[in-house]
N, C-alpha and C positions, 0 to 999 in steps of 0.2 A: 525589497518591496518598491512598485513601482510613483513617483510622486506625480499627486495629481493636483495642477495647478489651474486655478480660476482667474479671468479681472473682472472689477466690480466697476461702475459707475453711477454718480452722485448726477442725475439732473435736476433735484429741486428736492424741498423740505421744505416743512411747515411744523411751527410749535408753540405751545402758549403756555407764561408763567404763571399767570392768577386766574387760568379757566380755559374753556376747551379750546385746542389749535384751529386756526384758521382752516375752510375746506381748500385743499391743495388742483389747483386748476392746472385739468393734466394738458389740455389744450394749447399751453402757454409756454410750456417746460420744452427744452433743446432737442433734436433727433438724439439717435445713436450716432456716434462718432461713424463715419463711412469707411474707415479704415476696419472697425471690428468686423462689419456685417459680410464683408467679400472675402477677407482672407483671415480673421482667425477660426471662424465657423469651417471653412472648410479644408482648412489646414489641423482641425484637430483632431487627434489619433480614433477618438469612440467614432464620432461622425464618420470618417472614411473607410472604418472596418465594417458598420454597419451598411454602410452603400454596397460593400463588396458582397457582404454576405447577401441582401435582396438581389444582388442584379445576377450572383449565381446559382440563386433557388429560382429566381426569373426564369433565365435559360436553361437548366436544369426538368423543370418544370415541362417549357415550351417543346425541348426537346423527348419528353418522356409521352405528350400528348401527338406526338408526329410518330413515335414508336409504336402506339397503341391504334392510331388509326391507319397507319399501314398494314399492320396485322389484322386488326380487324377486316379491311378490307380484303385483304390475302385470304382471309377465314371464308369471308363471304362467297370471293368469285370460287374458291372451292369446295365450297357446297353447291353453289348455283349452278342449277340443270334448268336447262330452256323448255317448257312446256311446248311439245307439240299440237299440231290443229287439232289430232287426232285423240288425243289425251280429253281434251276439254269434254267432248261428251260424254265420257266413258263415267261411269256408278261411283266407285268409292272413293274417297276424297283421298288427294295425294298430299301427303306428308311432307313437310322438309326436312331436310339433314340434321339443320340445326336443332330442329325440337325432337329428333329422335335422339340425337346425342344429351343434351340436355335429360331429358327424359331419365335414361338409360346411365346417365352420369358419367358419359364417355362411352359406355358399353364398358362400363366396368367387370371384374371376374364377378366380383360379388354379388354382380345382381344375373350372374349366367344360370340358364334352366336348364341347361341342355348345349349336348353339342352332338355332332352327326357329320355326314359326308356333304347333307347339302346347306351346312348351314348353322349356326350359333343360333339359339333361342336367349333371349334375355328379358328379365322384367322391368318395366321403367311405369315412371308419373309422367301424364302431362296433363298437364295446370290449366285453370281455365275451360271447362272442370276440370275439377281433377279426377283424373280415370286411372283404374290400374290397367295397361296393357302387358301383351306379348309380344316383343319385336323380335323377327326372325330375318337375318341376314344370310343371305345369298347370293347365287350368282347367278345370273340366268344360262342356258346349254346355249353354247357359241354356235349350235346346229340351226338353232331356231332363232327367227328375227325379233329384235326387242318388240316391235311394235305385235307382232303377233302374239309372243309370251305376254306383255301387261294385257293385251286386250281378251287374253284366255283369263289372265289371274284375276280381272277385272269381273271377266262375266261369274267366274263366280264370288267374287262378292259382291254380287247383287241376288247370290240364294237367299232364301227368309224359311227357315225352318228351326224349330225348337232343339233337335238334339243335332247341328250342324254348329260347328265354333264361327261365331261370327268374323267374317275378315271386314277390318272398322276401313283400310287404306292401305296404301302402298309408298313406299320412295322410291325413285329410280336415281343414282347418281353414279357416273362414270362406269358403268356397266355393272355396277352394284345393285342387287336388288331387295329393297327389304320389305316384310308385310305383316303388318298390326294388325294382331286379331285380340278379340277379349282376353281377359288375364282370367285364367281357372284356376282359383286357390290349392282345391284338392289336387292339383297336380293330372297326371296320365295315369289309367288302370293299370298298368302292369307293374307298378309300386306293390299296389293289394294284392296281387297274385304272386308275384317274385321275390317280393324283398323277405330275406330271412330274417324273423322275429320284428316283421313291419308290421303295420295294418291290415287289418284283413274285412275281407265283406261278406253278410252274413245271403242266405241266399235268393231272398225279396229281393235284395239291390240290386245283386246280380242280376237277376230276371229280366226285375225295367230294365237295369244298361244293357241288355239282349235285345230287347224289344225298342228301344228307342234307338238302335245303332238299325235297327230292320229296318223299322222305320224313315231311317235316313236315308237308306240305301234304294228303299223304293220312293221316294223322292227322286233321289236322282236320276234312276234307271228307268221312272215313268212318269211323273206328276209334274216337273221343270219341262219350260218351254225346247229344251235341248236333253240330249242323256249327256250326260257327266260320268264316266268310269273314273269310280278313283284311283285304284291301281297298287294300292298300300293299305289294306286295314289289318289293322292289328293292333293289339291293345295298348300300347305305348301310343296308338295315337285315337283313341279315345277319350278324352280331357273331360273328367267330372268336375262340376260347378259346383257352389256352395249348397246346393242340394241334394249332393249328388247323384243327379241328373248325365246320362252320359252325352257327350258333346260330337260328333267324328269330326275330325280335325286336321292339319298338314296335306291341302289338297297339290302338294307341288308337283306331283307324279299323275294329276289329273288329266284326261285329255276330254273333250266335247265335240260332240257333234251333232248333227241334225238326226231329228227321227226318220226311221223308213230307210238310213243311208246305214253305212258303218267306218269305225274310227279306221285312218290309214297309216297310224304309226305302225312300225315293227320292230319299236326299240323296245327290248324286254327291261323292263323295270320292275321293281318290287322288294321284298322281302324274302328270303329261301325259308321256304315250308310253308310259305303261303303264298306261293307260283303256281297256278295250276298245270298241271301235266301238257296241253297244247299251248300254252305261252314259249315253254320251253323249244317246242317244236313247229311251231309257225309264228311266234313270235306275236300275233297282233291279237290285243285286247280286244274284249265285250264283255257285256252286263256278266254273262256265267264264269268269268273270269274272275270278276267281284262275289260272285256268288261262293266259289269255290274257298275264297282268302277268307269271306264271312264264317262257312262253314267250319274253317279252321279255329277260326276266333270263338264258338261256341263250344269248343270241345278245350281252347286253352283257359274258357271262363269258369269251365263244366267242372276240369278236370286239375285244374290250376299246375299242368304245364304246357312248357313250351311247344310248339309242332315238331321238333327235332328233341331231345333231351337224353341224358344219361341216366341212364336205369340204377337198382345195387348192385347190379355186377358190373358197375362200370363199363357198358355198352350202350352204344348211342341205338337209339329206339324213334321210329317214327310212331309219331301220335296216334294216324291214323287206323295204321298196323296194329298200336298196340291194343285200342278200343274193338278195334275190329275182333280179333283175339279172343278177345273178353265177351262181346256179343255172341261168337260161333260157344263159347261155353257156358253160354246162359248165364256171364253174369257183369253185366255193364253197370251195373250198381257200385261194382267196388272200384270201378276207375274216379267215382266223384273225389274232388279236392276232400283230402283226408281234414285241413285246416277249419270246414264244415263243421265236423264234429258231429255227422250222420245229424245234424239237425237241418232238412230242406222237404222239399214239397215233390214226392216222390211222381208225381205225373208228369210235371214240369221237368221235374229232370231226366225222365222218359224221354217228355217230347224234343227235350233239348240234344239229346245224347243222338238220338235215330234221324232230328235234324242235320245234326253237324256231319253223321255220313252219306245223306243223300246230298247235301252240296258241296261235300267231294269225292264224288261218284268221279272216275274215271273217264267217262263222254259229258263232253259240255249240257247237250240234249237230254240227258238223263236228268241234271240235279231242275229243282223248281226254281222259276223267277219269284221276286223278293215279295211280288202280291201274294204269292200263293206259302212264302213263308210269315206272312206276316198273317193268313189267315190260321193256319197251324200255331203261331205262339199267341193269337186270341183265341184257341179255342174254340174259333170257327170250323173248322174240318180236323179231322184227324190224320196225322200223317199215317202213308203204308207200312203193312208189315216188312220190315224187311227179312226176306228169307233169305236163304242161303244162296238159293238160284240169282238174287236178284242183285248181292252183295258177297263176293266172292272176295273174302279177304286176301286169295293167292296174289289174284290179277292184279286189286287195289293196290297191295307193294309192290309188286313188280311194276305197276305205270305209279308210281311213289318213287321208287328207284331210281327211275330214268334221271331224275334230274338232279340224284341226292348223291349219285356217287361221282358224278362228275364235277362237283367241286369238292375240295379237300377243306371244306371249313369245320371248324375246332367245336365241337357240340360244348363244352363247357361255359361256352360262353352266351350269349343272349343273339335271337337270331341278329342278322344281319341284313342289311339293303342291299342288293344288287344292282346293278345295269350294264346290258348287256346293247349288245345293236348287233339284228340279225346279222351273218355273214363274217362276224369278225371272231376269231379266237380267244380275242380279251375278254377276261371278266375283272373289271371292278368292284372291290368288297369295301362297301361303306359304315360306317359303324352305325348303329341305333342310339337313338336320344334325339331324333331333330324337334 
């Protein structure tokens, strides 16, 4: 055991025999000796190990606060994207990096919605309020110039319509693109319609998310200062709110134009089985383009499958074809979703069924614009008979064919996104879920 040794000194005392000692005047009493106060003070063992230990949490310290603002700075300049002239005017408020990470907790797996070919969906908070969002990461197509791509993805969020997912902002960093739209609890319809032993919708709800996706579409095809084709509908990207209220949503496949003109892409884009017949063979979008993929989307809400699907004899089956089928033998009742339970509202699912074949009639000119479908599911007008003359379910497969045998994709699975660019051989198959 280690000995721990003291020195004491006497400068003065005071004491009294027959009653209280004198008061001791400290004023008067000797210094400390000047030999203790410079060298045994700092010559002793506890004093000099405690010096060592503060001046190594000192530096310690100093150096931990030089490590932390290096990095932090290193964080910052890599997040930091230089706002353009052009940026400043443009509608939806641009996001930082930092608060979408934040948000998103990194872009953690655990908070992922969805994944796809263009793109991770994830759900985050940002504080201040606090909102639930949807952050979707992507990339922007290296064909197109950024400025042109934000100032498209821009103009539409600045649409204002009830069954359209609101896009809140955007980020742009190092050619990264991401874009915050409202967060929809209920998730995308085709949960309700595909998942085995999921949720299911009884057939009022279906109805409205029919007519409120119609809705949308004649918005954008007439009522917005510009037509917007979106180029992708299909029920995976229909996103029901907490009311479920249906939303149309993922406009990244959208193009815009002026009225009176028409869009000059030719890059074929979309989903297979809800491609219409001339994308395939002229490649360049318009409204009955959208008509044609709506079309589809009411016979996979009708009928609760996919546009391609495998039947019980394990043969893959066109939707169209097979409704068609059913109508030339009088009986398109029995294609409704079995998961119904024959409990629906038999006119409506009349008008819905003889809808979804007239907007994918074969000639673009043939099927209605989306006014004249939205007077049909108010009950405004009745739609036509359709006869046999007038719906020939041979032709419909065979202009159905065209573009179903020329890719080898695996019908077990959930359709798939394509793109294509007129002229080239490639096809890219992109997964579903963006």
């Amino acid at each position: 055991m280690r000995n721990i040794t003291s020195g004491h000194f006497i400068l003065g005392w005071s004491f009294g025999l027959d009653g209280p000692a004198p008061v001791l005047d400290i004023s008067v009493l000797p210094a400390l000796p000047s030999a203790w106060t410079k060298t045994n003070w700092s010559n002793s063992p506890s004093i000099s190990m405690s010096l060592k230990l503060v001046l190594a949490l000192a530096s310690l310290t100093l150096v931990s606060v030089g490590i932390g603002i290096c990095v932090t700075v290193r964080w910052r300049l890599n997040c930091f994207e230089v706002q353009e002239d052009w940026e400043v005017s443009l509608g939806p408020k641009r996001f930082s990096y930092e608060v979408l990470f934040h948000a998103t907790e990194g872009f953690n797996e655990k908070n992922l919605l969805g994944r796809g070919g263009f793109g991770s969906v994830y759900k985050g908070v940002i504080h201040k309020p606090d909102i639930e969002v949807a952050v979707k990461r992507m990339s922007h197509d290296s064909r197109q110039g950024v400025k042109e791509f934000i100032a498209e993805v821009v103009s539409i969020g600045r649409l204002r319509h009830r069954n359209i997912a609101q896009l809140l902002g955007y980020c742009r960093r190092k050619g990264e693109l991401l874009l915050i739209y409202d967060y929809m609890k209920n998730g995308s319809l085709d949960k309700y319609l595909h998942t085995r032993n999921g949720p299911t919708l009884c057939w009022s709800e279906r109805y409205s998310i029919i007519k409120g996706v119609a809705s949308s579409l004649l918005y954008l095809h007439e009522e917005w200062e510009q037509v917007i084709i979106h180029r992708d509908i299909k029920a995976s990207n229909v996103l029901l709110d907490s009311k479920m209220n249906g939303r149309l949503g993922d406009f990244g496949l959208a193009r815009i134009y002026d009225h009176e003109t028409a869009a000059q892409t030719t890059h074929v884009v979309g989903t297979m089985g809800y491609l219409a017949p001339e994308l395939l063979r002229a490649g360049r979008p318009t409204p009955f383009s959208d008509v044609y993929a709506f079309g589809m989307f009411l016979l996979e809400v009708t009928c609760g499958q996919r546009p391609i699907f495998i039947n019980e004899q394990n043969n893959r089956v066109l939707l169209v074809e097979w409704l068609l089928e059913h109508h030339h033998n009088s009986s398109m009742l029995d294609t409704v979703d079995p998961r119904l339970g024959g409990e629906f509202n038999m006119k409506e699912v009349t008008i819905v069924l003889k809808l979804g074949l007239l907007c994918t009639y074969p000639s673009p000119n043939a099927r209605p614009v989306m006014r004249k479908v939205m007077q049909y599911l108010d009950h405004d007008q009745s739609p036509p008979d359709l006869s046999p003359a007038y719906i020939s379910y041979i032709t419909m497969a065979q202009m159905q064919n065209e573009g179903f045998d020329s890719h080898n994709m695996p019908c077990s699975q959930p359709a798939r996104s394509v793109a294509t660019v007129s002229g080239e051989s490639s096809v890219t198959i992109l997964q579903e879920g963006r």
